[in-house]
PLY file of the C-alpha trace (Angstrom):
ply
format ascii 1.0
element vertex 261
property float x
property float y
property float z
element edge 260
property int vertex1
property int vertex2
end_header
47.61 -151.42 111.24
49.19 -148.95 109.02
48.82 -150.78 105.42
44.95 -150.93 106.62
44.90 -147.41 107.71
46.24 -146.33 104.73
43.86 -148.64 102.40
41.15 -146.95 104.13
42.25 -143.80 103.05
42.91 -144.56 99.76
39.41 -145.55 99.70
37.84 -142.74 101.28
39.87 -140.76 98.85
38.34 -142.79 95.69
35.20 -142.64 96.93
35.55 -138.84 97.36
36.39 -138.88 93.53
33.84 -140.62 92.71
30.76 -138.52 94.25
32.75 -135.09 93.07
32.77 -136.20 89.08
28.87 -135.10 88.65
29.43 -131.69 89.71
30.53 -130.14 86.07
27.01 -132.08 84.33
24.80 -130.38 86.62
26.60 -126.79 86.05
26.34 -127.49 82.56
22.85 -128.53 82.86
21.83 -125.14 84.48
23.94 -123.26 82.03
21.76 -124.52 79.07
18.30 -123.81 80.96
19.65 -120.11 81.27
20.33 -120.00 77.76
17.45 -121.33 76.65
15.40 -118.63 78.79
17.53 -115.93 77.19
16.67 -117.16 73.73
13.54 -117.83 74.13
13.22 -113.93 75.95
15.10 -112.91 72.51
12.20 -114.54 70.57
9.52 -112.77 71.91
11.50 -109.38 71.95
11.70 -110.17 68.33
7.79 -110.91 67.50
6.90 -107.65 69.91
9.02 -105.54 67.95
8.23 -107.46 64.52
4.83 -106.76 65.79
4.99 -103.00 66.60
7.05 -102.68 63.08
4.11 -103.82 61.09
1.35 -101.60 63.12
3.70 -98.20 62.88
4.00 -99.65 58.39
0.28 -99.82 58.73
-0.21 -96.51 60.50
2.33 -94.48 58.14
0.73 -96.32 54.86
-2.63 -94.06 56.13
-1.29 -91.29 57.24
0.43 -91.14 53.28
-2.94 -91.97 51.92
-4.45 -89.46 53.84
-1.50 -86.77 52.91
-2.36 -87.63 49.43
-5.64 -87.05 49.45
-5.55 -83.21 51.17
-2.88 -82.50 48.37
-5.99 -83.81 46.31
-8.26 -81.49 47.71
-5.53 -78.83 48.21
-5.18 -78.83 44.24
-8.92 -78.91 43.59
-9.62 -75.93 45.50
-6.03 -73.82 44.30
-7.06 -74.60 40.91
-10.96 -73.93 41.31
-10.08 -70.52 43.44
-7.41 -69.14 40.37
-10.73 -69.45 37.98
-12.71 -67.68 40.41
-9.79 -64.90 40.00
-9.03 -65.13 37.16
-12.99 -64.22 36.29
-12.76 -61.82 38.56
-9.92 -59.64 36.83
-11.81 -60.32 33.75
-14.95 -58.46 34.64
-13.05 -55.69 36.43
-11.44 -55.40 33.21
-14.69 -55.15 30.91
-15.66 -53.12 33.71
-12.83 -50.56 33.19
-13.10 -50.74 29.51
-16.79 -49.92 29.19
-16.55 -47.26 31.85
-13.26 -45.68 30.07
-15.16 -45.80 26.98
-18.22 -44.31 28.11
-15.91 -41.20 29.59
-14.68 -40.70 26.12
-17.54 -40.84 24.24
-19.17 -38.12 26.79
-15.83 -35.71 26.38
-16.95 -35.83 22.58
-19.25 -32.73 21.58
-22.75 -33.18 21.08
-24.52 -31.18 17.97
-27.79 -32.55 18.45
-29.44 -29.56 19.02
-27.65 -29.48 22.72
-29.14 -32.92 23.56
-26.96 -35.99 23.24
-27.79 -39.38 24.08
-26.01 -39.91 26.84
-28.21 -36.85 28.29
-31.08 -38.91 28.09
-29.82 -41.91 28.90
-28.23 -39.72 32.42
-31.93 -38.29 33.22
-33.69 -42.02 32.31
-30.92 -43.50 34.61
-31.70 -40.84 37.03
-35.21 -41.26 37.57
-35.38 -45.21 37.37
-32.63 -45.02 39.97
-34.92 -42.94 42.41
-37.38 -45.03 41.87
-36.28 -48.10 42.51
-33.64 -48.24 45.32
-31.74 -51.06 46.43
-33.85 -53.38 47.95
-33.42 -54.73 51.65
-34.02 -57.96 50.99
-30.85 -58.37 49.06
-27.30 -59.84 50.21
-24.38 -58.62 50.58
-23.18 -60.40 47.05
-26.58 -60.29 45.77
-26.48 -56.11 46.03
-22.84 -55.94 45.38
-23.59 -58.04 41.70
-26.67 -55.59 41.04
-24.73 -52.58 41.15
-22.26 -54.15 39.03
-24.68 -55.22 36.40
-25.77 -51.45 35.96
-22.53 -51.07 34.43
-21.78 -54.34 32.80
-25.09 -55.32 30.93
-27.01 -52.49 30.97
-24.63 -49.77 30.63
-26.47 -47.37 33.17
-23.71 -45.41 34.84
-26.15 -43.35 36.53
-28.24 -45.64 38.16
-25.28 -47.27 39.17
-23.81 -44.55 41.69
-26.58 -45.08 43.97
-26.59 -48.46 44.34
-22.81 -48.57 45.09
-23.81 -45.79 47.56
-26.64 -47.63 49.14
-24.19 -51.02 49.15
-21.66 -48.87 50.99
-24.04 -48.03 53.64
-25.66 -51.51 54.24
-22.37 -52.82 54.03
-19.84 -51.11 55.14
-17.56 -53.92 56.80
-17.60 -56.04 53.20
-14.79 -57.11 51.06
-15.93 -55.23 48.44
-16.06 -51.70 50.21
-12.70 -50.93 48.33
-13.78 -51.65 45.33
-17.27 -49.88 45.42
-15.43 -46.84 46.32
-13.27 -47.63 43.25
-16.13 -47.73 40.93
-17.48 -44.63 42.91
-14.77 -42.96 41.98
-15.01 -44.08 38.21
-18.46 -43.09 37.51
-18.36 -39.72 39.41
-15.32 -39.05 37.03
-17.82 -39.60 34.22
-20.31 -37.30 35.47
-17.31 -34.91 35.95
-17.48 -34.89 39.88
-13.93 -34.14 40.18
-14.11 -33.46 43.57
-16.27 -36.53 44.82
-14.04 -39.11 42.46
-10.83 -37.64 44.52
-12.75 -38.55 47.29
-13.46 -42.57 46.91
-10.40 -43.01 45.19
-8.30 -41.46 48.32
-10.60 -43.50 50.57
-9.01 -47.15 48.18
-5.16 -45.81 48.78
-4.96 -44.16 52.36
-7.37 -47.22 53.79
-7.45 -49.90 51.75
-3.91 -50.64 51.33
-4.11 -54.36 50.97
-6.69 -53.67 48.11
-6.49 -54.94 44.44
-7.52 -51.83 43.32
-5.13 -49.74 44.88
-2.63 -49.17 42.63
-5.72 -48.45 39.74
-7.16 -45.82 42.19
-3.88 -44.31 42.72
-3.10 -44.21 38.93
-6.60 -42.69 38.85
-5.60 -39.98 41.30
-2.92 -39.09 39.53
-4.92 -38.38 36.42
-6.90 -35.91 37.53
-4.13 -34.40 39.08
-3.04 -33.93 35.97
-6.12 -32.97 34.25
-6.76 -30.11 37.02
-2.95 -29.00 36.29
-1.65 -30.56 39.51
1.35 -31.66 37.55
3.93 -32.00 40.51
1.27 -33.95 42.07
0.59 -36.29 39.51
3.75 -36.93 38.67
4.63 -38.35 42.53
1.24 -40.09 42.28
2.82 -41.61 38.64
6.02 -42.39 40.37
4.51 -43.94 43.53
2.92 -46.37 41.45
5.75 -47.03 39.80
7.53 -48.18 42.84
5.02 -50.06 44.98
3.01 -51.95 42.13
6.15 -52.53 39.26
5.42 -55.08 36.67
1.34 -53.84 36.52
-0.74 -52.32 34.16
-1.24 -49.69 36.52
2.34 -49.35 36.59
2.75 -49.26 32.85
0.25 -46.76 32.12
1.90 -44.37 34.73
5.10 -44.55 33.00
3.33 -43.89 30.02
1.80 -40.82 31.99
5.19 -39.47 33.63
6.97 -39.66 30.47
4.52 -36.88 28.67
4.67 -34.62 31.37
0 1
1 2
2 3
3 4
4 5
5 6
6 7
7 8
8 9
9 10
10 11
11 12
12 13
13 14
14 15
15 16
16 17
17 18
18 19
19 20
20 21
21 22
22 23
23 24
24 25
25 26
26 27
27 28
28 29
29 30
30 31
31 32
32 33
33 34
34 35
35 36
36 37
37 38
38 39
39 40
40 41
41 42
42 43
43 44
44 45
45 46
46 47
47 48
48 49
49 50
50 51
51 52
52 53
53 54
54 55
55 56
56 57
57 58
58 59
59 60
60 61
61 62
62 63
63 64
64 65
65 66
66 67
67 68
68 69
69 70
70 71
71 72
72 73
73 74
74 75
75 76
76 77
77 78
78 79
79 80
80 81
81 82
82 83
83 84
84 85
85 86
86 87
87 88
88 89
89 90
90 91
91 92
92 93
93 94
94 95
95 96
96 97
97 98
98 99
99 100
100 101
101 102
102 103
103 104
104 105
105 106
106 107
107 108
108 109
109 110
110 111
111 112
112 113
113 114
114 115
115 116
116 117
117 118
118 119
119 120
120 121
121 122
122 123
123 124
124 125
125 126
126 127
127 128
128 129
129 130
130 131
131 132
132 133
133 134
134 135
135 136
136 137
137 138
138 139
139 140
140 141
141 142
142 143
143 144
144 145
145 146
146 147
147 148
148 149
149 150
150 151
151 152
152 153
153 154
154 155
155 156
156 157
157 158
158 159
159 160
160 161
161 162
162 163
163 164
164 165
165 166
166 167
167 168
168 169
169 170
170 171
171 172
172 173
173 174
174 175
175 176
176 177
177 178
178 179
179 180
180 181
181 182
182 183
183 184
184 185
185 186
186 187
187 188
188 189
189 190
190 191
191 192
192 193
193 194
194 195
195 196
196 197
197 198
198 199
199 200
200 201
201 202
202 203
203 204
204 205
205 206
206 207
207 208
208 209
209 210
210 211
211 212
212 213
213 214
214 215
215 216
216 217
217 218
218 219
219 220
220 221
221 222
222 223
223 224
224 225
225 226
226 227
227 228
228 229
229 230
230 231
231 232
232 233
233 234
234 235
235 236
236 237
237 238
238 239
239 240
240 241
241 242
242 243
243 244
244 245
245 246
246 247
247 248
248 249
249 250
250 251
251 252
252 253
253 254
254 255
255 256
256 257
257 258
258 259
259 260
């Protein structure tokens, strides 16, 4: 019974082999599937970020095109707000000249019988001035411009110092307050108004400090410091110029000024 018994085992044994060898193909089998799923997991990572790559290109390509053109219209406007500037310093500039040349030509004697043209052309200013005041209808630019072309075209200084008057009281919260006083300030000089030209032009430096026409008021100030004998006055006046508005005309002329006292 024993060779049998032990057959039987060997054959158990066998066929114990034999149903354990397909074990490792099925583990292998299940191994692939899970790599498969990973890869094909990687795939679609890859296309979703692929994906989100080529919307944030698209994206940034307009935001640049949309950067460009503001630095476009950035330019456009810098460039067409320097002319508007630059135009303006011009016709403060003719301004000043005509205005300094008029106050020369009226320090000059007269010896036409007491009556010099600029006498008549002050009483002709004068009385068209009364009678035609600054209408209510206008702007703010549109008045502003009028006074101005007193001066600039048609040369009446008189007529002028009204309008800037009558501007200032329509007006008194507009940009161009400071410079009306400024001009105030210029013509009452002409008129020799000593008193009321001090006036505006301390009204452009003590309030106006962020004013373009500061530093001219200031070197105006001075000068009739230094007309009325004020010397130690119009010398800090000179000097103060000097030091807050350096590489100026203003600042030029004042050193000019300083050095002949």
């Amino acid at each position: 019974m024993k060779p049998k018994i032990i057959l039987a085992a060997l054959l158990m044994s066998g066929s114990t082999q034999v149903w354990a060898a397909p074990a490792p193909v099925s583990e292998a089998s299940a191994s692939e599937s899970s790599v498969e799923k990973r890869l094909s997991r990687l795939e679609q990572m890859m296309q979703t970020r692929n994906l989100l790559q080529a919307d944030l290109q698209q994206q940034l390509d307009l935001l640049q095109d949309e950067v460009s053109q503001l630095r476009g219209v950035t330019e456009e406007h810098s460039y067409k707000l320097e002319k508007v500037l630059q135009r303006q310093r011009e016709l403060y500039q003719e301004i000043e000249n005509r205005v300094s040349a008029a106050y020369s030509q009226q320090q000059q004697p007269s010896y036409d019988d007491g009556y010099s043209t600029s006498s008549a052309a002050t009483t002709s200013d004068s009385a068209a001035s009364s009678a035609a005041p600054m209408s209510s209808n206008l702007s703010e630019n549109e008045a502003y411009d009028k006074a101005v072309k007193l001066i600039m075209q048609d040369k009446r200084y008189d007529a002028a110092i009204p309008e800037f008057q009558a501007f200032l009281q329509t007006y008194p919260e507009s940009v161009y307050v400071p410079n009306a006083h400024y001009w105030l300030g210029q013509l009452l000089t002409i008129k020799g108004d000593t008193s009321g030209a001090k006036g505006h032009f301390e009204t452009v430096v003590n309030q106006y400090t962020d004013s373009n026409k500061r530093a001219d008021a200031m070197l105006k100030l001075g000068t009739l410091e230094q007309q009325q004998g004020q010397l130690a006055k119009a010398k800090q006046l000179f000097n103060k110029v000097i030091a807050e508005y350096p590489n100026t005309t203003a600042a030029k002329l004042a050193t000019e000024r300083v050095s002949k006292l």
